[in-house]
C-alpha positions as CSV (number, residue, x, y, z in Angstrom):
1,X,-103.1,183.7,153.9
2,X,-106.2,181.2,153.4
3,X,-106.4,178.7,151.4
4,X,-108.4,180.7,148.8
5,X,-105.8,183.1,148.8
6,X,-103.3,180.2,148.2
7,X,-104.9,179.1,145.2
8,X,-105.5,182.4,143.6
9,X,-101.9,183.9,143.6
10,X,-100.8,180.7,141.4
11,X,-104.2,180.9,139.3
12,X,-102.6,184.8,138.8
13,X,-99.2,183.5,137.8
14,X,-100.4,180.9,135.5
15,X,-102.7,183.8,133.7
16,X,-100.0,186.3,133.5
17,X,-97.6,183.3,132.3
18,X,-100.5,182.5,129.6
19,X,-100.9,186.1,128.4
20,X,-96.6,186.8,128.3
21,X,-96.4,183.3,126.5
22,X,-99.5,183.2,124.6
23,X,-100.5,179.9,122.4
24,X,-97.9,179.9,119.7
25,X,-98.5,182.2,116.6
26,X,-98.1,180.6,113.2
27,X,-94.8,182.3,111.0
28,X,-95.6,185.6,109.3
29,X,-96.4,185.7,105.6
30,X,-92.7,185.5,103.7
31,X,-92.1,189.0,103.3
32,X,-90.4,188.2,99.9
33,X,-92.4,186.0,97.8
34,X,-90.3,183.7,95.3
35,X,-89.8,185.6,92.1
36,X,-89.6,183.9,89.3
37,X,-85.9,183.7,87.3
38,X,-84.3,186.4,85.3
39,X,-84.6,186.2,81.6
40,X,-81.7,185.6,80.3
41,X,-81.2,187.4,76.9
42,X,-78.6,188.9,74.8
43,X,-77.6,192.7,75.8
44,X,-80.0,195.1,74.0
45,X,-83.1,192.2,73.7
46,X,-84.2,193.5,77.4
47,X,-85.6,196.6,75.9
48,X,-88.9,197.3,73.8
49,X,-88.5,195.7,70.4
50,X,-91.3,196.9,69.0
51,X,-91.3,198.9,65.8
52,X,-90.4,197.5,61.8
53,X,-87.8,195.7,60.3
54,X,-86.9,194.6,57.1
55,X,-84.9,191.6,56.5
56,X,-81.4,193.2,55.4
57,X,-80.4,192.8,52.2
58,X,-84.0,192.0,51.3
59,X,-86.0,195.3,51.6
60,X,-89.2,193.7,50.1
61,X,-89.6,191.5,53.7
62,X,-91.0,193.8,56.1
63,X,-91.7,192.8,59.9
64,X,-93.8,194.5,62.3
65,X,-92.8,193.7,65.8
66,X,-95.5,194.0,68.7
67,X,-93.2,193.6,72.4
68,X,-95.2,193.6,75.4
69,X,-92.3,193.3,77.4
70,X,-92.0,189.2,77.5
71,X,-93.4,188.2,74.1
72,X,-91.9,189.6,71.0
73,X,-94.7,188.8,68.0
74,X,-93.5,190.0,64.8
75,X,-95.6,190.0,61.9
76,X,-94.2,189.4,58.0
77,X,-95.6,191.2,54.9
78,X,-93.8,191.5,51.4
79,X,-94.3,194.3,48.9
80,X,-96.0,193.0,45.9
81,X,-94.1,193.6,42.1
82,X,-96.8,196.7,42.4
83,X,-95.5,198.6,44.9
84,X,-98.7,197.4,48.0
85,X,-97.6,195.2,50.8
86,X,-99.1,191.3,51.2
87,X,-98.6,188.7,53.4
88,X,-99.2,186.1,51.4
89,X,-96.7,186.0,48.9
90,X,-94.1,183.2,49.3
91,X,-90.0,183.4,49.4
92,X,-87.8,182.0,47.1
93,X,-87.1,178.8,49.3
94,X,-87.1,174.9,48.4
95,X,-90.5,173.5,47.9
96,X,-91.6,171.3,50.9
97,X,-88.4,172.1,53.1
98,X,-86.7,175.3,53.4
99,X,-86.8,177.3,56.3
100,X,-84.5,179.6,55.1
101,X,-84.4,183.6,54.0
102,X,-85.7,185.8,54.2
103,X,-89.5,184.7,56.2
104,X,-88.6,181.2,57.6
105,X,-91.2,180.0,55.2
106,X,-91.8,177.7,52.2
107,X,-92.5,178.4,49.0
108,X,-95.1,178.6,47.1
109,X,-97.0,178.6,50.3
110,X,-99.4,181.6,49.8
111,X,-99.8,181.9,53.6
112,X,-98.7,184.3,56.4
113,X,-95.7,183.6,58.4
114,X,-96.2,183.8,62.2
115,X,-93.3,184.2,64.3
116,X,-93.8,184.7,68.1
117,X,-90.6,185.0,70.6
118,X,-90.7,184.9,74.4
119,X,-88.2,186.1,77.0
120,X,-87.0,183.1,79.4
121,X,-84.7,182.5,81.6
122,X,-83.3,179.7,79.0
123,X,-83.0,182.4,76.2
124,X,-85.3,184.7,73.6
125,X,-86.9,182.0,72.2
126,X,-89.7,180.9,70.1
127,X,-90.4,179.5,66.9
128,X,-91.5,180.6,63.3
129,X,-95.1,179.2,61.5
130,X,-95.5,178.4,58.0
131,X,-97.6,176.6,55.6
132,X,-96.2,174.1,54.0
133,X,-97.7,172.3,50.9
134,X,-95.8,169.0,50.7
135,X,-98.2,167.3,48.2
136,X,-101.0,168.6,45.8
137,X,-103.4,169.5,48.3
138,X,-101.9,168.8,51.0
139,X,-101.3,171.5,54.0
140,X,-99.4,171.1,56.9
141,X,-98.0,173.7,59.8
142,X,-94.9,174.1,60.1
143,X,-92.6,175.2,63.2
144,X,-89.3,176.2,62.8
145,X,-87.8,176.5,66.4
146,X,-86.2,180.1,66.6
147,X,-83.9,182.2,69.1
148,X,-83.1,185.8,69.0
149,X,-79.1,185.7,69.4
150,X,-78.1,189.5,69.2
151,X,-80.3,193.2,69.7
152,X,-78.5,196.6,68.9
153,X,-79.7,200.2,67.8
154,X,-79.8,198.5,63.9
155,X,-82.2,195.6,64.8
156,X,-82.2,192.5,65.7
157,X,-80.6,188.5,64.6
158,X,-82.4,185.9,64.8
159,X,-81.6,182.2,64.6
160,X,-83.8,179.4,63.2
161,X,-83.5,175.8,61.7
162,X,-82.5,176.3,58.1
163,X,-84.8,173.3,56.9
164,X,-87.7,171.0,58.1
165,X,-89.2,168.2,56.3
166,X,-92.6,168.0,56.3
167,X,-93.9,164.1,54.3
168,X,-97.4,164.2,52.7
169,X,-99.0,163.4,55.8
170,X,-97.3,166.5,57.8
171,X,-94.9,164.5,59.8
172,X,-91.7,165.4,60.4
173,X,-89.4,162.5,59.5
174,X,-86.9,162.3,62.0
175,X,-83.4,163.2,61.9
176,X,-80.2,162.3,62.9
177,X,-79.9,165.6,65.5
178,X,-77.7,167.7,63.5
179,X,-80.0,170.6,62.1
180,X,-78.7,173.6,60.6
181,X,-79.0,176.8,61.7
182,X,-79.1,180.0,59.8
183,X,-79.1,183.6,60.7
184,X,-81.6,186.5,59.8
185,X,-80.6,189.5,59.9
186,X,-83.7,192.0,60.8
187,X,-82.7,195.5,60.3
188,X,-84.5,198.5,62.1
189,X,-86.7,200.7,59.9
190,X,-87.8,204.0,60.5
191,X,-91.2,205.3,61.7
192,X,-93.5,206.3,59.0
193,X,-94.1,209.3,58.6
194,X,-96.9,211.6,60.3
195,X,-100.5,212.2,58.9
């Protein structure tokens, strides 16, 4: 063996050691990429909740839900004393602060009610918009924080703060903690009728 020989066979070692080892590779991609948590909603509120509602024992409040799967949007209208739907009439609640039956609203408001619910993995939850006209006027938004608490075949419940004060200059005056809650009772209506 020469000496060029000699240095050769280790040169071929190291090489073939090189290529079997190789520079280290960085990790593959995470097969599983972190999924975001479950929602975590009453049995039945999993499923498309689209369709209308009317509140029960109130047939003159109708709803008309739009689900996308995460976001339930639901969309109030009351029947006029004429028979034709509007969304501007008000409820029968307390000037100023009732958040009560049957649209969440205040009244005398004349405005639309917007109520918009998302699926979490803290709940169905969401809140309820309303005009409120505190002072001569005066118009402030109001949010009434909302949660749907049962689904079934029938419809749905919902849950909202009964009440919200709303002062002349649309501030909430605060409170002590204790809100009430009431429940609304949504009840499932049928389709309407084809053409």
């Amino acid at each position: 063996m020469t000496l060029r020989h000699a240095l050769l066979v280790p040169a071929i070692v190291l090489g073939a050691a090189a290529s079997v080892c190789g520079c280290p590779r960085p990790p593959p991609p995470s097969a599983a990429k972190e999924l975001p948590p479950p929602f975590m909603v009453p049995p039945g509120c999993e499923r498309n909740l689209s369709g209308r509602y009317a509140y029960e024992g109130r047939p003159d409040w109708t709803y008309l839900g739009a689900d996308d799967g995460t976001t339930l949007v639901l969309s109030v209208s009351r029947a006029d004393p004429d028979g034709g739907p509007s969304t501007s009439a008000p409820d029968a609640g307390v000037v100023g602060v009732d958040g009560g039956s049957p649209d969440g609203g205040i009244a005398g408001s004349g405005s639309t009610v917007s109520i918009s619910l998302r699926r979490t993995s803290n709940g169905f939850v969401g809140r309820i918009e309303h005009t409120a006209f505190p002072a001569p006027g005066v118009e402030c938004r109001v949010v009434f924080p909302t949660e749907v608490c049962a689904c079934d075949d029938a419809g749905l419940t919902l849950l909202s703060v009964e009440r919200v004060a709303v002062d002349p200059s649309c501030q909430t005056p605060p409170t002590d903690g204790g809100v009430e809650r009431k429940a609304h009772r949504l009840v499932r209506l049928p389709p309407p009728p084809g053409p």
